[in-house]
Backbone as CSV, one residue per row, in Angstrom:
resi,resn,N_x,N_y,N_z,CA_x,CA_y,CA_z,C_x,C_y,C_z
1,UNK,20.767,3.176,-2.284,19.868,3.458,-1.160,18.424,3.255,-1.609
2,UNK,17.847,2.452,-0.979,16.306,1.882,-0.957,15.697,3.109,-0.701
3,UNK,14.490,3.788,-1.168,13.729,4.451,-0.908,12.029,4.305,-1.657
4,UNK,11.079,4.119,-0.941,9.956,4.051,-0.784,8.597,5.303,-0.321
5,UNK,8.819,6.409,-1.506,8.147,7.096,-1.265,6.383,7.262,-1.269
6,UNK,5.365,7.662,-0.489,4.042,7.362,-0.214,3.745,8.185,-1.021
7,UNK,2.282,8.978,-1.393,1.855,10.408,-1.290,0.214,10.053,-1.717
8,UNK,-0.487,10.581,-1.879,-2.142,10.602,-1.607,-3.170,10.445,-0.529
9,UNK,-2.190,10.596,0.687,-3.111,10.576,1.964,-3.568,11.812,1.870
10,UNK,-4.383,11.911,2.899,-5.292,13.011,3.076,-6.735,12.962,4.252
11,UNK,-7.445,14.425,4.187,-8.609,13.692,4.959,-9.585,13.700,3.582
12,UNK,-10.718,12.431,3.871,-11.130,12.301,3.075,-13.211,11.961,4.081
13,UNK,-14.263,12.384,3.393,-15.370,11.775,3.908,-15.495,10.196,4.212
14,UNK,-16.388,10.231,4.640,-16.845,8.504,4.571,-17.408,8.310,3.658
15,UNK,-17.330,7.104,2.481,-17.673,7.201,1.310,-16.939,7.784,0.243
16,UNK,-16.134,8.245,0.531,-15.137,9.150,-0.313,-14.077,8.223,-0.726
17,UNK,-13.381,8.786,-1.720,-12.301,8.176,-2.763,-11.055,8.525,-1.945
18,UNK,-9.798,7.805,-2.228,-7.993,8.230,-2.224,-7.912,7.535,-3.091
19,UNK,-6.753,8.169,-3.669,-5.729,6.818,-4.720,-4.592,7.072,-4.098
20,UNK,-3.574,6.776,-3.087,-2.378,6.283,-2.877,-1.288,5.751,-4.195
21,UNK,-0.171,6.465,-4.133,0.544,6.327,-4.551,2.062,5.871,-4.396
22,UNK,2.849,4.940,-4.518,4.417,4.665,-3.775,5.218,4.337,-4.722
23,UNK,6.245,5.701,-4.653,7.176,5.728,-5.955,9.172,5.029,-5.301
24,UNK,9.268,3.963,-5.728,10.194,2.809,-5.413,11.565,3.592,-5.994
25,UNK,12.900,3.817,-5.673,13.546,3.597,-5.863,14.824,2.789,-5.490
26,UNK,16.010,2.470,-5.738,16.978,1.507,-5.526,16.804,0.270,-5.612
27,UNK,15.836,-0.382,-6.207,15.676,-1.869,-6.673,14.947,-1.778,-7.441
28,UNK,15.338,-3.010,-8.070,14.963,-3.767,-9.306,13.533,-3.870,-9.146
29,UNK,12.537,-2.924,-9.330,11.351,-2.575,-8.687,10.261,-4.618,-9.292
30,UNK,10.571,-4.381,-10.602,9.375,-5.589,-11.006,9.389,-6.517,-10.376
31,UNK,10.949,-7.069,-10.361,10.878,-8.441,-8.864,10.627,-8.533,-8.064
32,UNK,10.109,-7.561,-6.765,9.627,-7.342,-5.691,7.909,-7.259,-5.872
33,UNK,7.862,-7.808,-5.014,6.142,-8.368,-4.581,6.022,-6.633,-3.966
34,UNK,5.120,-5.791,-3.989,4.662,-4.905,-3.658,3.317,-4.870,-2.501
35,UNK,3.434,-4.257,-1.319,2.662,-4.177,-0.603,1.953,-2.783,0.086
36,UNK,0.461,-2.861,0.487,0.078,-1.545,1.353,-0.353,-2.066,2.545
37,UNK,-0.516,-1.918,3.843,-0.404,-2.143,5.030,-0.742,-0.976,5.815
38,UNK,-1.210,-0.915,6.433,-2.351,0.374,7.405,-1.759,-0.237,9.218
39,UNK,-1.633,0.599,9.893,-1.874,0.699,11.350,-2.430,1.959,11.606
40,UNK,-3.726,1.394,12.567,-4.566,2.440,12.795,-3.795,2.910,14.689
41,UNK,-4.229,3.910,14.925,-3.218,4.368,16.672,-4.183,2.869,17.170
42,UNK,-2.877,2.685,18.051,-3.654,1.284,19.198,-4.045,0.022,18.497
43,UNK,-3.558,-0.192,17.254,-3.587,-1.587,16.498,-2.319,-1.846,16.016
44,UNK,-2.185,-3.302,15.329,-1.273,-3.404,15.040,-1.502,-3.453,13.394
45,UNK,0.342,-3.543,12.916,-0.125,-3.115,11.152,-0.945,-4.337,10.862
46,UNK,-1.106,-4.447,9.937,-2.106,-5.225,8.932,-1.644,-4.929,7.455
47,UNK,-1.912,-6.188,7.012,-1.881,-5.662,5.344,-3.147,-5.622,5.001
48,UNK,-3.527,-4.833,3.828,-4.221,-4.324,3.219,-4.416,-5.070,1.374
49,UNK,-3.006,-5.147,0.987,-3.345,-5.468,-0.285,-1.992,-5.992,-0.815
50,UNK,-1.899,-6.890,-1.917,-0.100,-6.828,-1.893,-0.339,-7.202,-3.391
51,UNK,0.567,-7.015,-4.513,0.735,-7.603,-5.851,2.158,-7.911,-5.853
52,UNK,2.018,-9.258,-6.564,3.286,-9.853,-6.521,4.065,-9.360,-8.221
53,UNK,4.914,-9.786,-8.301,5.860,-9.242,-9.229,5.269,-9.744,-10.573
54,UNK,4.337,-10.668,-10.693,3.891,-10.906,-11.824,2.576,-10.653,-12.076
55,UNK,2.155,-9.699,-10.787,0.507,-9.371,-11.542,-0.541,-9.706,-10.339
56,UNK,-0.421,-10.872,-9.167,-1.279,-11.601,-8.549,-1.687,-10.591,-7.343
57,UNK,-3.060,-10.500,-7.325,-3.188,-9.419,-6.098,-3.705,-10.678,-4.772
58,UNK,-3.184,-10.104,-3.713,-3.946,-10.355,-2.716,-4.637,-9.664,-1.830
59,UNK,-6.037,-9.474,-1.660,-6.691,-8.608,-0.977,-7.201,-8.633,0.225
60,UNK,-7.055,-7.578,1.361,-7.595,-7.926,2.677,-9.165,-7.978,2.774
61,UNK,-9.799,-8.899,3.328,-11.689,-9.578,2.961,-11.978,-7.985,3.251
62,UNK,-11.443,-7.208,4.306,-12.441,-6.091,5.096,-12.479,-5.050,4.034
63,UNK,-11.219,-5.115,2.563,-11.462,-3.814,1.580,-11.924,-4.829,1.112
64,UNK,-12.108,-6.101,0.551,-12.350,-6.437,-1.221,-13.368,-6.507,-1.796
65,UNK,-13.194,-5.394,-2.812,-14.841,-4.803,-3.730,-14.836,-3.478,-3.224
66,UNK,-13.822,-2.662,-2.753,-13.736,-1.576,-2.543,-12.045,-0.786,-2.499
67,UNK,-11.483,-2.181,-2.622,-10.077,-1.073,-2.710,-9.187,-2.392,-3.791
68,UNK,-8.030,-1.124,-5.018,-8.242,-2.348,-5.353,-6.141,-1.297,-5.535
69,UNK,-5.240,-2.685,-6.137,-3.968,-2.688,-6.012,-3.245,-2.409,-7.425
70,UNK,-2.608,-1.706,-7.931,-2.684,-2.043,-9.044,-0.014,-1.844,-9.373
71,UNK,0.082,-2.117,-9.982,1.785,-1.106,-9.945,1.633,-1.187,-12.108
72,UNK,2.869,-0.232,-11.898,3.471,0.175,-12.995,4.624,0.362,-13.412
73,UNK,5.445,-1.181,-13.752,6.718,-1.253,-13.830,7.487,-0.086,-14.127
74,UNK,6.776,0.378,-14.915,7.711,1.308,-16.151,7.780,2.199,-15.159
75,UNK,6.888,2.494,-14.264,7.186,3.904,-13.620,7.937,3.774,-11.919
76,UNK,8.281,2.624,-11.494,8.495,2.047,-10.766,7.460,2.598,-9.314
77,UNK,6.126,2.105,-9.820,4.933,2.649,-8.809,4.056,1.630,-8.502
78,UNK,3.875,1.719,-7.025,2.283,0.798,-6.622,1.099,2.019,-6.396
79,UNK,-0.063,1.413,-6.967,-0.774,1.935,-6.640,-1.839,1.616,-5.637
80,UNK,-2.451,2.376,-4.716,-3.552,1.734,-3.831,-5.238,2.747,-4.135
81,UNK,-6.045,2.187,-4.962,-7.279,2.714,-4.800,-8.265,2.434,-3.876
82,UNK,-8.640,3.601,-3.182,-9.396,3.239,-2.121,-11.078,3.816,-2.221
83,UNK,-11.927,3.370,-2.405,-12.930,3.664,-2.400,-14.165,3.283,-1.583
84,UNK,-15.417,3.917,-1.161,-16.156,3.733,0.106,-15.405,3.990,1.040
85,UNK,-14.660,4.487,1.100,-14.021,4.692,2.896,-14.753,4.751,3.966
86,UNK,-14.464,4.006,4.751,-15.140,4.126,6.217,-14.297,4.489,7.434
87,UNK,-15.109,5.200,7.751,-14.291,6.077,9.433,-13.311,5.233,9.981
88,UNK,-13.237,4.071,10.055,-12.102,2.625,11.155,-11.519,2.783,10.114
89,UNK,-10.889,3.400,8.632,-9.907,2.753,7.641,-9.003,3.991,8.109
90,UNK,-9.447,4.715,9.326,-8.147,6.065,9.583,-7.180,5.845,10.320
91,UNK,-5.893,5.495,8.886,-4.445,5.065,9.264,-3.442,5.887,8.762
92,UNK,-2.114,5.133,9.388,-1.121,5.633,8.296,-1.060,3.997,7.173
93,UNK,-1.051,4.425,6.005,-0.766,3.231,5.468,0.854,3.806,4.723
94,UNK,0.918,2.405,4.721,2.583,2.135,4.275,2.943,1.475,3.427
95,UNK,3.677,1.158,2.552,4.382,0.996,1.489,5.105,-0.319,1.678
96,UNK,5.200,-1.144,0.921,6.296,-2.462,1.538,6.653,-3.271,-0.302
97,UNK,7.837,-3.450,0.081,8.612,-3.870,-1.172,9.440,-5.241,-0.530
98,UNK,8.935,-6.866,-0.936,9.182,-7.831,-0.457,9.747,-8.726,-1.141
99,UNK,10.524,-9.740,-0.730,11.130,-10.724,-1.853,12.000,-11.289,-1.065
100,UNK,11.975,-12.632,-1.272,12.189,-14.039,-1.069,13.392,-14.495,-1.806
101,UNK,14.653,-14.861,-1.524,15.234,-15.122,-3.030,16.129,-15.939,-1.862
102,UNK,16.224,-17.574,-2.128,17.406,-18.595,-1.240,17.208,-18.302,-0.086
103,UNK,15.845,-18.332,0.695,15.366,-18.224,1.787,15.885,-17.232,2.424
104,UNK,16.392,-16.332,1.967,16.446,-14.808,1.926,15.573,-13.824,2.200
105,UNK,14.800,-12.776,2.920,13.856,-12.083,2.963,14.660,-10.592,2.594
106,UNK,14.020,-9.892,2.038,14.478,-8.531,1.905,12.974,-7.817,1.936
107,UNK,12.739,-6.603,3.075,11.295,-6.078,2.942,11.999,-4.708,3.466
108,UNK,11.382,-3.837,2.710,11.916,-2.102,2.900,10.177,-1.510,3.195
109,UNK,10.183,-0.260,3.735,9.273,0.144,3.915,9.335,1.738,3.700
110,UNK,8.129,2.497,3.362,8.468,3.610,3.526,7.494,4.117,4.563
111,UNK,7.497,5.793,4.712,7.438,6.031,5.582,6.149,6.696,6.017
112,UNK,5.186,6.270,5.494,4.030,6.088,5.516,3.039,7.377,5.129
113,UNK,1.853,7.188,4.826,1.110,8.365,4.642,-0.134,8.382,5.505
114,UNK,-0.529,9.357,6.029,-1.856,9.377,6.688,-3.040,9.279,6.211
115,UNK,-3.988,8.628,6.171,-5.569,8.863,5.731,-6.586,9.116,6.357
116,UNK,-7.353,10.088,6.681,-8.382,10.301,7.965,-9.548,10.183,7.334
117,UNK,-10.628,9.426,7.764,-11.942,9.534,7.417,-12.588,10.280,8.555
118,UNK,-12.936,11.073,8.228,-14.096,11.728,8.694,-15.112,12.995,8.267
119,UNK,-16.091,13.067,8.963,-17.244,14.330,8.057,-17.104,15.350,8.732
């Protein structure tokens, strides 16, 4: 059983720090491309940030130079640092574990964490 646990939401100021955390179990965590993804109420998701299984980040333009992606095989964890927060970044963000294999898609998600900016 796939499971994709969140945890480091919170409310936080504008300008203020989170570090997001998503602890993977039931797969072979390193081969999977790792993702964070935000829907704010009345939008649709979006990604946010994704590292692929060998290291490569891709970053959304609206965080980059302010939020950055990082995982830790050994611990089977993605991490999401978020810093400068601004009031529009108040979502649930979510967790996504992706992979491609013989035109195959496999993407699990978990079940998201909340982040509120406000003062």
């Amino acid at each position: 059983q796939v499971q994709l646990v969140e945890s480091g939401g919170g409310l936080v100021q504008p300008g203020g720090s989170l570090r997001l955390s998503c602890a993977a179990s039931g797969i072979m965590f390193s081969i999977y491309a790792m993702g964070w993804y935000r829907q704010a109420p009345g939008k649709e998701r979006e990604l946010v940030a994704q590292i692929t299984s060998g290291g490569t980040t891709n970053i959304a333009d609206s965080v980059k130079g302010r939020f950055t992606i990082s995982r830790d095989n050994a611990k089977n964890t993605v991490y999401l640092q978020m810093n400068s927060l601004k009031f529009e970044e108040t979502a649930v963000y979510y967790c996504n574990a992706h992979r491609v294999v013989a035109g195959l898609t496999s993407d699990y998600w978990g079940q998201g964490t909340q982040v509120t900016v406000s003062s």
